[in-house]
C-alpha positions as a Markdown table, in Angstrom:
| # | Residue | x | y | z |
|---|---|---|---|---|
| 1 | Unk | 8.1 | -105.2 | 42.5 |
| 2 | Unk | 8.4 | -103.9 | 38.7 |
| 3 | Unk | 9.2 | -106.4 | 36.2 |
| 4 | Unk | 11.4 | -105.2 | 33.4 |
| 5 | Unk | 11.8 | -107.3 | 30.4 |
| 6 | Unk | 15.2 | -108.5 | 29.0 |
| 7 | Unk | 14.9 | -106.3 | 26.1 |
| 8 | Unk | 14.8 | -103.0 | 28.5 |
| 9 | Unk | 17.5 | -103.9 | 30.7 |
| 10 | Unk | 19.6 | -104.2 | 27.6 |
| 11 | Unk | 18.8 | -100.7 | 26.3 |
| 12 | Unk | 19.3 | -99.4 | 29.4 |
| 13 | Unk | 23.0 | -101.1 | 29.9 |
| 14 | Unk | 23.8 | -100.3 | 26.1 |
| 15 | Unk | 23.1 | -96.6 | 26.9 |
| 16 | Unk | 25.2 | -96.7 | 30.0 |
| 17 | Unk | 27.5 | -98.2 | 28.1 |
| 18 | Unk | 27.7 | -95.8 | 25.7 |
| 19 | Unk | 27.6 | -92.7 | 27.8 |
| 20 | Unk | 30.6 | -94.4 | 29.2 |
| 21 | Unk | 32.3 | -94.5 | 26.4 |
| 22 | Unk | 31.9 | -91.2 | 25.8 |
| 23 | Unk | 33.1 | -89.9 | 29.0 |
| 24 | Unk | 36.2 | -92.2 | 28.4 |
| 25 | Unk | 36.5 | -90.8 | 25.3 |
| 26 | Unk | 36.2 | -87.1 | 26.2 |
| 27 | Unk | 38.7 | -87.4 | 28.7 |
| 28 | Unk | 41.4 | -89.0 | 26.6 |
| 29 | Unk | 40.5 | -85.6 | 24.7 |
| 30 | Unk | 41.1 | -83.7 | 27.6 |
| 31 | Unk | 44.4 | -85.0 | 28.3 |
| 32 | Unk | 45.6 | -84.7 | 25.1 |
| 33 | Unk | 44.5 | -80.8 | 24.6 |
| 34 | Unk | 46.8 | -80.4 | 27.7 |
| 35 | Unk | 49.6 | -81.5 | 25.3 |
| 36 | Unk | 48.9 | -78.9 | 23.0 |
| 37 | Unk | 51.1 | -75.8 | 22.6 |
| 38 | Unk | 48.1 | -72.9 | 23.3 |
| 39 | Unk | 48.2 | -70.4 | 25.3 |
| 40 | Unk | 46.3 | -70.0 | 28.5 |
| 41 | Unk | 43.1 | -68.6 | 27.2 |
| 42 | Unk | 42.2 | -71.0 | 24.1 |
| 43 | Unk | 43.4 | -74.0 | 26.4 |
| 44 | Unk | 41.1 | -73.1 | 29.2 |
| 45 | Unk | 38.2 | -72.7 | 27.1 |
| 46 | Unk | 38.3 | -76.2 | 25.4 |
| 47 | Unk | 38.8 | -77.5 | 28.3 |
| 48 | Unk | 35.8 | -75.9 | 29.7 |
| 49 | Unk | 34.1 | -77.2 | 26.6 |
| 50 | Unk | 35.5 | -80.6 | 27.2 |
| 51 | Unk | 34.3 | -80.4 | 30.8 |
| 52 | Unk | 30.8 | -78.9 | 30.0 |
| 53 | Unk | 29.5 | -82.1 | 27.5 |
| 54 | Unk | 31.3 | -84.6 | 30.1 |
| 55 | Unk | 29.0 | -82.7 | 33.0 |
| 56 | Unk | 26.0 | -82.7 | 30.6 |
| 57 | Unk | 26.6 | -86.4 | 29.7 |
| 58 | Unk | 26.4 | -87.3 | 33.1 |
| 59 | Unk | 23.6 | -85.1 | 34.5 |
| 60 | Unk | 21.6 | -86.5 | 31.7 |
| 61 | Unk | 22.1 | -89.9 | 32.1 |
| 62 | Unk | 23.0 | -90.9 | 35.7 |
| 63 | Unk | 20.9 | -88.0 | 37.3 |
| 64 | Unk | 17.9 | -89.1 | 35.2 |
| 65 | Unk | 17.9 | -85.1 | 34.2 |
| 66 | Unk | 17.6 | -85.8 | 30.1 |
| 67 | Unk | 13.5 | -85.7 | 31.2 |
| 68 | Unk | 13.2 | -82.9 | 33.2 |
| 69 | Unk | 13.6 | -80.3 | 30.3 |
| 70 | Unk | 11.4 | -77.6 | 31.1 |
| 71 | Unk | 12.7 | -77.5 | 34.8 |
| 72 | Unk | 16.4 | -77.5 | 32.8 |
| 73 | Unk | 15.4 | -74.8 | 30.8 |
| 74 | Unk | 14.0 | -72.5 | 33.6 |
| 75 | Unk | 17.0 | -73.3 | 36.3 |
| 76 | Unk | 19.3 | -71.8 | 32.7 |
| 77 | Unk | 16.9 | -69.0 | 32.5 |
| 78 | Unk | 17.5 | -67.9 | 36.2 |
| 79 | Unk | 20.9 | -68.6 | 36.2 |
| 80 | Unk | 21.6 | -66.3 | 33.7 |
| 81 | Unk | 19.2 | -63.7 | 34.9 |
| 82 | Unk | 21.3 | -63.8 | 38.0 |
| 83 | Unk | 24.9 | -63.7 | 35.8 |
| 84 | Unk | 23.0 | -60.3 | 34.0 |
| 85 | Unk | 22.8 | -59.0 | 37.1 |
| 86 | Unk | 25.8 | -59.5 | 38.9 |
| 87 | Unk | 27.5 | -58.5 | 35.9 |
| 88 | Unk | 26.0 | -55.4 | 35.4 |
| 89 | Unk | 26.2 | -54.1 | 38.9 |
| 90 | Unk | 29.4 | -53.4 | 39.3 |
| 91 | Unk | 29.7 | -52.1 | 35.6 |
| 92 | Unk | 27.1 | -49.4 | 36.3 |
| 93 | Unk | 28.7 | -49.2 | 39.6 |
| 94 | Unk | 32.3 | -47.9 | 38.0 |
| 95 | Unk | 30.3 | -45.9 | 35.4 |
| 96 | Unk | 28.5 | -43.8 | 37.5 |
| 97 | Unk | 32.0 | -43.4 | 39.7 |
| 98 | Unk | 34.6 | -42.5 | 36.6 |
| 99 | Unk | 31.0 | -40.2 | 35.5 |
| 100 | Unk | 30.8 | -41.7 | 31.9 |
């Protein structure tokens, strides 16, 4: 069994803590942009914003993921690689039918 010291556990809590916080915190934020008088587009895209830190937040913390960079970084590098693609597909797709 692992011993942790006192001083450990209390980092650890105070960053939970504060990750917390900040969740609590960016959802008050997302509430209140739904209060706001914007159209569709701008209020769907902060609250994609919003919603991206909040899932970044806790991927990083409670998943353990803010270590695993490099396997971040290559997951981001397929994933869009695979956007590229399925974007691009269809566009060549209607290109080559409307002969442009």
């Amino acid at each position: 069994m692992s011993e942790y010291t006192s001083e450990e556990i209390k980092h650890h809590v105070k960053t939970y803590v504060m990750v917390f916080v900040a969740l609590a915190a960016l959802t008050i934020v997302t509430v209140a942009i739904s209060y706001l008088d914007l159209t569709v587009g701008p209020a769907v895209l902060l609250a994609l914003i919003v919603a991206s830190i909040k899932g970044s937040l806790v991927a990083c913390y409670f998943m353990h993921l803010i270590s695993e960079k490099v396997t971040i970084y290559w997951t981001l590098l397929v994933t869009l690689a695979c956007f590229l693609v399925l974007m691009f597909v269809p566009l060549s797709t209607m290109l080559a039918q409307a002969k442009i």
